[in-house]
C-alpha positions as a Markdown table, in Angstrom:
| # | Residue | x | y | z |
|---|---|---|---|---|
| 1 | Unk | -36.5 | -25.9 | -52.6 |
| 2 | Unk | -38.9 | -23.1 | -50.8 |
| 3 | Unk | -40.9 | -24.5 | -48.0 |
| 4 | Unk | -44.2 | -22.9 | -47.5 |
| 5 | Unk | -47.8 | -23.1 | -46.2 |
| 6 | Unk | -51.2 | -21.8 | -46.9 |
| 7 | Unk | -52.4 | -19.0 | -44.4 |
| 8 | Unk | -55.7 | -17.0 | -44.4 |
| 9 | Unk | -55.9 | -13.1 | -42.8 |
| 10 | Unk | -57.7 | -13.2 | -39.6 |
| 11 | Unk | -57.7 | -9.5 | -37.8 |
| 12 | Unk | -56.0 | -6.5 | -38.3 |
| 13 | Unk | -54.3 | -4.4 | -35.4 |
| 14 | Unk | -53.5 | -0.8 | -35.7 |
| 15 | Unk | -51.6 | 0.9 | -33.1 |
| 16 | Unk | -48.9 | 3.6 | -31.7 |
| 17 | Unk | -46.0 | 2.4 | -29.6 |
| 18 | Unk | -45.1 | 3.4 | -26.0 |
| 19 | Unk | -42.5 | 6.5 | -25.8 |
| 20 | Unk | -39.4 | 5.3 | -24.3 |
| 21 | Unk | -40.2 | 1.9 | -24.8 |
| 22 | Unk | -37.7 | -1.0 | -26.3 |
| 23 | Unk | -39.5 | -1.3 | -29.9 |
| 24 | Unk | -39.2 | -5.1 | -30.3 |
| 25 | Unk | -40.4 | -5.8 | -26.4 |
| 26 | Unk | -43.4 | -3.2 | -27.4 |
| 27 | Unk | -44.2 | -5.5 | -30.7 |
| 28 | Unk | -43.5 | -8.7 | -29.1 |
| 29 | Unk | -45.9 | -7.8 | -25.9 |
| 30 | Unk | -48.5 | -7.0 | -28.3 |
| 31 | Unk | -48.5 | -10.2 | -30.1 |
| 32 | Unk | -48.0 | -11.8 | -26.6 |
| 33 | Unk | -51.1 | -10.1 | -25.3 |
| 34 | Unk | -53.1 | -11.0 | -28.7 |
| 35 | Unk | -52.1 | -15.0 | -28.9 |
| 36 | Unk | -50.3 | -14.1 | -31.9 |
| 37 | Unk | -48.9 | -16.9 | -33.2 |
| 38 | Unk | -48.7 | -16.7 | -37.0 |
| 39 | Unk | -48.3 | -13.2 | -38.2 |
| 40 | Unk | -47.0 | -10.1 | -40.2 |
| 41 | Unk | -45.9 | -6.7 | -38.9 |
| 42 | Unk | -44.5 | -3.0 | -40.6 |
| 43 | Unk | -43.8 | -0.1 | -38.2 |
| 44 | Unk | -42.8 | 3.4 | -39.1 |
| 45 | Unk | -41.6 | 6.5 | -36.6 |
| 46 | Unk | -38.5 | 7.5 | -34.9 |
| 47 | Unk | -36.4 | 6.1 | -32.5 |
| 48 | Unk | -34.4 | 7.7 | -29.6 |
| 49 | Unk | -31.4 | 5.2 | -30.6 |
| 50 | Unk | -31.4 | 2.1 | -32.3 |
| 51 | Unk | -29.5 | -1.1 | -31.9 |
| 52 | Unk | -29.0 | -3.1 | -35.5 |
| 53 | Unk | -27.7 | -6.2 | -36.3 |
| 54 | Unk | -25.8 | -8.4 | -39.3 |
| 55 | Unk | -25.4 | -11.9 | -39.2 |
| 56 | Unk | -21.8 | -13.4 | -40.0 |
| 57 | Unk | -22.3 | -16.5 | -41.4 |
| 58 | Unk | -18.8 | -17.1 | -40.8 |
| 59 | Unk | -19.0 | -17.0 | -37.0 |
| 60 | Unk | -22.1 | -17.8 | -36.9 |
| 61 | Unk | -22.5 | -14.5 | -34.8 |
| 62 | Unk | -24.5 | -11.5 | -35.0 |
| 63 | Unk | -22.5 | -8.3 | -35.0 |
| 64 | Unk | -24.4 | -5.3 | -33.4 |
| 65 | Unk | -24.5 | -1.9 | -34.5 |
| 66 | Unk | -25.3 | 1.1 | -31.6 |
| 67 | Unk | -26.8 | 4.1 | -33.0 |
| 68 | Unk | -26.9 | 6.8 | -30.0 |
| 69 | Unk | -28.9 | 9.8 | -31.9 |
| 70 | Unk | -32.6 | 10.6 | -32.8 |
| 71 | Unk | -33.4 | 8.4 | -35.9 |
| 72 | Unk | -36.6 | 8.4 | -38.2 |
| 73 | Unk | -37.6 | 4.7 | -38.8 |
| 74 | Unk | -38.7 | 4.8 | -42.3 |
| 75 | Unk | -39.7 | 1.0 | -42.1 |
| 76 | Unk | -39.6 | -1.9 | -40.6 |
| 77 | Unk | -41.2 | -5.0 | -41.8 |
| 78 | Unk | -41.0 | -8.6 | -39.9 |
| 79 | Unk | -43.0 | -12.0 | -39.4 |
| 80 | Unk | -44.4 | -13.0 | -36.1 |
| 81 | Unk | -44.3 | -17.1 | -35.6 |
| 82 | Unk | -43.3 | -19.1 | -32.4 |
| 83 | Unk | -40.0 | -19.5 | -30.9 |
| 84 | Unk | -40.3 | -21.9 | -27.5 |
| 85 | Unk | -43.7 | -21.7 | -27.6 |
| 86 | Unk | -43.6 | -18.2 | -27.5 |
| 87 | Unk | -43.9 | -15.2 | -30.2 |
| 88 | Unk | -41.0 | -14.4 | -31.5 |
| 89 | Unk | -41.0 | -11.6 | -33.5 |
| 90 | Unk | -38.3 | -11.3 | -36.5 |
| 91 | Unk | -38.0 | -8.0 | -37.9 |
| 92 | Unk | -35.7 | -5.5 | -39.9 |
| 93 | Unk | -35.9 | -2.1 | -40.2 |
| 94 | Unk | -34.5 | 0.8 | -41.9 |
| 95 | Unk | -33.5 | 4.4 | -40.1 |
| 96 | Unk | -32.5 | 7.8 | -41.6 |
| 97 | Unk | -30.4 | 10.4 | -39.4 |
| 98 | Unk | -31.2 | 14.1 | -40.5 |
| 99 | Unk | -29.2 | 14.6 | -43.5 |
| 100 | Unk | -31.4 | 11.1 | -44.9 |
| 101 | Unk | -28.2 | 9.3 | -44.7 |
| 102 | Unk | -29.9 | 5.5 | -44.1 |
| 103 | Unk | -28.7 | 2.0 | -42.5 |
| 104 | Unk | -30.3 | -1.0 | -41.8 |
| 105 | Unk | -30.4 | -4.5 | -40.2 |
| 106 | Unk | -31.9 | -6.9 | -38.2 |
| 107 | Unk | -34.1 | -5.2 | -35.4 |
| 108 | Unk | -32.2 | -6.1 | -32.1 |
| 109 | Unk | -33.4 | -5.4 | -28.0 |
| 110 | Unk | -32.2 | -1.3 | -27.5 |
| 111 | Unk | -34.0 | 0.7 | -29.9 |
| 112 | Unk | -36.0 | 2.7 | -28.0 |
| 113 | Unk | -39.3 | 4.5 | -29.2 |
| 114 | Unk | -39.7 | 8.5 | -29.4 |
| 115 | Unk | -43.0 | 7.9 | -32.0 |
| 116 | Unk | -44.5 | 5.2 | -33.7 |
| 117 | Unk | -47.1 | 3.6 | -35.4 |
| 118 | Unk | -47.5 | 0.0 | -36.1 |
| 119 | Unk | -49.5 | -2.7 | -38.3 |
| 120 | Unk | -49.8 | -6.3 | -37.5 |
| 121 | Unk | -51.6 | -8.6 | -39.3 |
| 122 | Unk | -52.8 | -11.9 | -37.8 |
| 123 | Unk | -52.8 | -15.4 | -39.9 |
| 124 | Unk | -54.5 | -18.4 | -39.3 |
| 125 | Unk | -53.2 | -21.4 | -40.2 |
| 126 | Unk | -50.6 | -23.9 | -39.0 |
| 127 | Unk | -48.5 | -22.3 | -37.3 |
| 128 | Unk | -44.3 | -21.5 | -38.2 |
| 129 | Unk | -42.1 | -22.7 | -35.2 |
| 130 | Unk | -38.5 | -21.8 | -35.3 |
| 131 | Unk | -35.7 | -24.4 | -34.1 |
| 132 | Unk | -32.0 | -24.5 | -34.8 |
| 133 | Unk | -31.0 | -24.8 | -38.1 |
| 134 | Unk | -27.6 | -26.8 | -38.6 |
| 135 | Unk | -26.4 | -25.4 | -41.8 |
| 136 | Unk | -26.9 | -22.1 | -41.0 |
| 137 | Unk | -26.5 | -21.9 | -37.5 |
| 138 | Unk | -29.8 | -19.5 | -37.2 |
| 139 | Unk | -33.2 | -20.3 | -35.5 |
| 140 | Unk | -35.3 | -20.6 | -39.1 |
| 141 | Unk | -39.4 | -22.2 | -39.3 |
């Protein structure tokens, strides 16, 4: 059965990310510098490379994906909750190499920013903490 909670929109950032920056450090400094702890986030842009990942629910492992070319980053949509006490941002995106050719996956530390622009909207409510989750292994609110 879905588990969920009543939020209400609170503020609404706009901004571009930091050229030559790691994209999910840039987001999760942002929310980090904000108090974030409840929120919802969508990028678009181009990365210098890109570093995706898939979850084996057989391992219980992620499996990461390098990408060392010049990659448009036609979306990326995530959550922002608390992970430690911390924001933890959770996101997946989708990039494009220059024939439109597109892959995806979880948005993993190593994708570094030639462009981008970002969205993040804040919630206010209780707030969505992430522990371990048993059955599946993965750190889930």
């Amino acid at each position: 059965m879905a588990e969920y909670k009543s939020v209400d929109s609170r503020k609404i950032l706009m901004g571009r990310l930091g050229y030559g920056r790691d994209l999910l450090e840039e987001l999760t400094n942002v929310c980090a510098e904000h108090d974030v702890t409840l929120g919802r986030i969508e990028a678009i842009g181009a990365v210098q490379k890109a570093c995706i990942g898939f979850y084996d629910p057989e391992t219980r492992e992620y499996q990461f994906l390098t990408l060392d070319n010049a990659l448009e980053l036609t979306s990326l949509i995530g959550n922002v909750s608390l992970k430690d006490g911390k924001p933890f941002v959770h996101a997946h995106v989708t990039l494009a190499d220059e024939t439109g050719k597109s892959c995806g996956g979880h948005l993993a530390p190593g994708t570094v920013v030639f462009a981008g622009e970002f969205i993040l909207e804040i919630f206010g409510g209780p707030a969505f903490n992430r522990n371990y989750d048993e059955e599946t292994g993965l750190h889930l609110w």
